[in-house]
N, C-alpha and C positions, 0 to 999 in steps of 0.2 A: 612776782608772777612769771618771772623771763625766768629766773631759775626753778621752779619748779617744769615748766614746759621742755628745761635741756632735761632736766634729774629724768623725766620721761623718755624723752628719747632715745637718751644713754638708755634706758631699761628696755626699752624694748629693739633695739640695738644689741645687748647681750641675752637677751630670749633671739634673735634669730640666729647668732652665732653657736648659742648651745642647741638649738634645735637641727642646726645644718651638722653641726658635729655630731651629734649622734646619731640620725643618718647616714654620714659617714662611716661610723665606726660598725653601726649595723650591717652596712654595705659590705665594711670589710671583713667582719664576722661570720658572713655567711661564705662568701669569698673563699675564706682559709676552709673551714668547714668542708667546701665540695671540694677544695683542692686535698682535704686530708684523705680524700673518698678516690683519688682519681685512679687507684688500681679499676674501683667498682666501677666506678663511672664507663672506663676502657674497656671493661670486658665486655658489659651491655652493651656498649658502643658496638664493637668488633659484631658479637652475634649479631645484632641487628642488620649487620650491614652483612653478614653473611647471608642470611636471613633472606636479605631486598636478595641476593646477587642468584641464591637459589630459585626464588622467583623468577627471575627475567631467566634463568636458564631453563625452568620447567613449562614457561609458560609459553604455547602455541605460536604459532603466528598465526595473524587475520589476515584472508584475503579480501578484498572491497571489491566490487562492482557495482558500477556506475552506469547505469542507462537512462538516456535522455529523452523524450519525445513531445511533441505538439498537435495539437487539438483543430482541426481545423473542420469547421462546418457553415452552413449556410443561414447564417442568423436572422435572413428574411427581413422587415419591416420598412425596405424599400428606401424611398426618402427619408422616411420619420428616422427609421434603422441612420441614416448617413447624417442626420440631423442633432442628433443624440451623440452621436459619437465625435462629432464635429464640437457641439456644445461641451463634452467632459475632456475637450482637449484644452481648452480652457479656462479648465478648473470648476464649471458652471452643471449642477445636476440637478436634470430636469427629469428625474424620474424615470420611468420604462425601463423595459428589460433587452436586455442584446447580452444576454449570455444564455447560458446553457441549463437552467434550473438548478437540480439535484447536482448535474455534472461540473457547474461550476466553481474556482476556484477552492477554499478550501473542504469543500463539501465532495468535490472528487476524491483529493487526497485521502482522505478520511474512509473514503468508499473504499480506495485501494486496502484501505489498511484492513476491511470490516472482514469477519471470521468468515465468512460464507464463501467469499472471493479467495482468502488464502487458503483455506482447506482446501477449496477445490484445486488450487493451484501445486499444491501437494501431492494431491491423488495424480497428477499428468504422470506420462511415461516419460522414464527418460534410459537409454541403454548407457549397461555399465559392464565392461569386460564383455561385450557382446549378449549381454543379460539385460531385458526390460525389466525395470521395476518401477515404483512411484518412486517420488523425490522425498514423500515420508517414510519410506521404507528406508532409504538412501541416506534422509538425516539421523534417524536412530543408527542406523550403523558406522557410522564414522562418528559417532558419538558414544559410540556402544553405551548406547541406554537398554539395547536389550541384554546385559549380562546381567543387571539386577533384577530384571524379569524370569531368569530360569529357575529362582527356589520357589516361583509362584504360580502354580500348573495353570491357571485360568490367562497366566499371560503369556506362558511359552509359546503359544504355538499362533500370537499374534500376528496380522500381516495386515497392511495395506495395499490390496490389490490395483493397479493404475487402471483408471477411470472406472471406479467400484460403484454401485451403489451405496449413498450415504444415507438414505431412508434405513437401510440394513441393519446398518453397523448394530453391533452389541452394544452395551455398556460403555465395557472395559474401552473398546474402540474412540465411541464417542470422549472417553475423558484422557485418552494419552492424546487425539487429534486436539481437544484444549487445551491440552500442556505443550505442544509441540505450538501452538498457535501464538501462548502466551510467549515461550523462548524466541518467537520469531518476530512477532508484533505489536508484541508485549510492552508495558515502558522498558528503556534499557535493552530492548531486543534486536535483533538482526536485520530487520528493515525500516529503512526510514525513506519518507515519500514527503518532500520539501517543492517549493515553485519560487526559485532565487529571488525571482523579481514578479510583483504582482502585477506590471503591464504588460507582461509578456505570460502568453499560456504556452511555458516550456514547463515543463516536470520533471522532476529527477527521482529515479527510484535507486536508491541505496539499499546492495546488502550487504553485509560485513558477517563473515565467518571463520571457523577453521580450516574450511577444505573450500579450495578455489576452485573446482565443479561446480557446487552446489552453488555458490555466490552468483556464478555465472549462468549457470540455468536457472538457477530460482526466479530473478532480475528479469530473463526472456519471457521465461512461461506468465509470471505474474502479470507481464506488459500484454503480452497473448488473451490472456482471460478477461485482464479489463476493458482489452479490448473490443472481444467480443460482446461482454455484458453490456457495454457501453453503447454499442450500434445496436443490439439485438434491441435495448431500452429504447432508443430514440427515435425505432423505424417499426415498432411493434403497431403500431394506430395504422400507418401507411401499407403495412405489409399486411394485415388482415383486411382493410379495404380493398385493397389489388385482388388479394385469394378469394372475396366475393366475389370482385368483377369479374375475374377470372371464369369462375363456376358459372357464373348469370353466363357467360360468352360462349363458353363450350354447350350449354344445354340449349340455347340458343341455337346455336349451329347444329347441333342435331336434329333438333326439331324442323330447320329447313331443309336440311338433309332428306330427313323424311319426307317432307311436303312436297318437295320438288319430286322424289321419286312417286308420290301419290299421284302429280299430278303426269307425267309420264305414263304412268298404269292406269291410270281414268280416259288418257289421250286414247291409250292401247285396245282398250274395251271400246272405244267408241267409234273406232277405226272403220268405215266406209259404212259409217250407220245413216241413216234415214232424214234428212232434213228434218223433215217434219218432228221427228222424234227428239225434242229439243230437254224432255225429262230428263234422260240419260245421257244427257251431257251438262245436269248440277252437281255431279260429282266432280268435274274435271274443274269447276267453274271455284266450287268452295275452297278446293283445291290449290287454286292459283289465287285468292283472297289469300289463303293463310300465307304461302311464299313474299307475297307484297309485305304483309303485317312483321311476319320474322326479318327481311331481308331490312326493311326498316328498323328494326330495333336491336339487330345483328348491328346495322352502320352504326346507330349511335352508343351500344356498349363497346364497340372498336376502340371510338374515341374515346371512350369515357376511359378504358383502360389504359389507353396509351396517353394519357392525361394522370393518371395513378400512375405510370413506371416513372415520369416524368417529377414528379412527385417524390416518387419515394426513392430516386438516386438524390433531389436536392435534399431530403431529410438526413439520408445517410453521409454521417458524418467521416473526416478523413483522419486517422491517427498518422502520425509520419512520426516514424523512430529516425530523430538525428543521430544518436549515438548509441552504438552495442560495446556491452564490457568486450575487449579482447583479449585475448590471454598472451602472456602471463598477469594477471593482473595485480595492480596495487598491493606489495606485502608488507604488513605494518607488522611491528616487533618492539618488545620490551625493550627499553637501551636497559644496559647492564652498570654502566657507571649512575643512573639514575636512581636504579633504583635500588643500589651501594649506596650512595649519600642520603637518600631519603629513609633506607631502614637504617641504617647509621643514625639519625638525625632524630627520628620518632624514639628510636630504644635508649638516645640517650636521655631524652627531654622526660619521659618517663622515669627512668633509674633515676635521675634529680627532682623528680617529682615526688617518686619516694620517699627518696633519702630526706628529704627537705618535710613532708609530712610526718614524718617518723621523729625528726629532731623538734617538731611543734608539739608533740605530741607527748615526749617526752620533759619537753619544757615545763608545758602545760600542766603536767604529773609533780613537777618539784614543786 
């Protein structure tokens, strides 16, 4: 029984030696094989890396700009608002709200990025060579996207006029502002709107371009818009109650305007009239009623407005830009030895991927 259990082991002892060997010698077979090839191998190699090195030479630089800003507004709820906030310091959520709705966190971002906001922010002016134009006119041209537009007569004569009406547009309009939209805020596009740290309401709007103008204004105007959209949203309820109040106050006050001049002109007429004649003095009399009644509701629309401006400065929320791209900004650039090694590196793994599919192939044939 002991000898049959070595007669075993010896056998399968000489199955791993023959099996390690011919791995071995497979190894070394394919080995000589691409070594037999390594003219080809070399040349693929070399174009490849001429290849990357043409690349990093033809390819742009990107400008970045970076602008920074914070959210600040009057989130109201008082104690409960200090209680809340106190409790989630804690770690402890008790529910309620103490932000901003729609405005908050990544629901803003998102706003920034949303078509309606960037288009507009397109159509702004900006002068160039002492020449207003939009900033979409501005990116087609240092793009020159319009030279493939001239064999196509319905686009030659294309323009985005700064701050146009977008109801207007044509077509053709409407679909290059969605291609200019997508290149910009697109996945993989030109702006990127990120908030480093979620306890903190700081924001960052990134754009990355070819032309370090545009990076740079784009990054402004964009912050500009959302930040008017953003107060004009949150003070809209506040600001049409005030422009009632307002209208109730002014008609108000002319109406006593009147009265009081009425009752002046009934004084007038009655001037050295008749004791006894006490008829012709209920004019003067109704007269100085209605003045009571207006001056009364005049005092308390007063308040009631100046209780609405009060109002609607705490609504109105504060953006504060901490940071403006300044120029010269951020220029990022191809390295050239990189991307020498990496087309070097891809064209050779390919030419051996060939060579090596070609000789399976041919195996496979005998």
């Amino acid at each position: 029984m002991t000898d049959l259990m070595k007669n075993h082991k010896i056998e399968q002892a000489d199955s791993q030696d023959i099996s390690i060997r011919e791995i071995y010698f497979y190894i070394k077979d394919w080995y000589l094989y691409l070594i037999a090839k390594w003219f080809i191998i070399l040349c693929f190699g070399v174009l490849g890396a001429a290849i990357g090195f043409i690349y990093a030479v033809s390819k742009k630089p990107t400008y970045t700009a970076d602008l920074t800003f914070a959210l600040d507004e009057d989130k109201g709820g008082g104690g409960l608002s200090g209680a809340l906030g106190l409790a989630s310091s804690f770690g402890f959520d008790l529910g309620g709200s103490t932000g901003g709705g729609i405005f908050s966190g990544t629901n803003l971002m998102e706003l920034m990025k949303s078509r309606a906001l960037v288009e507009k922010a397109l159509l702004m002016p900006i002068i160039i060579n002492k020449k207003e134009q939009s900033l979409a006119n501005f990116y087609i041209e240092f793009n020159n996207l319009n030279k493939s537009w001239e064999k196509k007569p319905e686009l030659r004569n294309i323009e985005f006029k700064p701050l146009s009406d977008r109801s207007i547009y044509s077509l053709q309009q409407d679909s290059i502002l969605g291609k200019l939209y997508e290149q910009i805020a697109g996945i993989n596009g030109l702006l990127s709107v990120s908030q480093k740290d979620k306890k903190v309401s700081i924001i960052t709007i990134e754009v990355q371009s070819i032309n370090e103008l545009f990076s740079k204004t784009f990054a402004e105007v964009l912050a500009k818009v959302v930040s008017e959209y953003y107060i004009e949203t949150k003070t809209k309820k506040g600001k049409y109650n005030y422009e009632i109040l307002q209208k109730q106050t002014d008609s108000i006050r002319n109406e006593l305007n009147l009265a009081i001049t009425g009752v002046a002109q009934a004084n007038d007429n009655t001037y050295n009239l008749n004791p006894a004649l006490n008829v012709k003095r209920s004019t003067s009399a109704k007269r100085q009623v209605d003045v009571q009644a207006n001056t009364a509701i005049l005092t308390q629309l007063v308040a009631n407005l100046e209780m609405a401006k009060v109002t609607l400065r705490k609504e109105t929320p504060l953006i504060q830009i901490i940071d403006k791209p300044i120029l010269p900004l951020r220029k990022d650039r191809v390295s050239k030895l990189n991307s020498i090694m990496m087309g070097g590196f891809i064209s050779t793994f390919l030419c051996m991927s060939v060579l090596g599919f070609r000789r399976i192939l041919y195996d496979s044939a005998i």
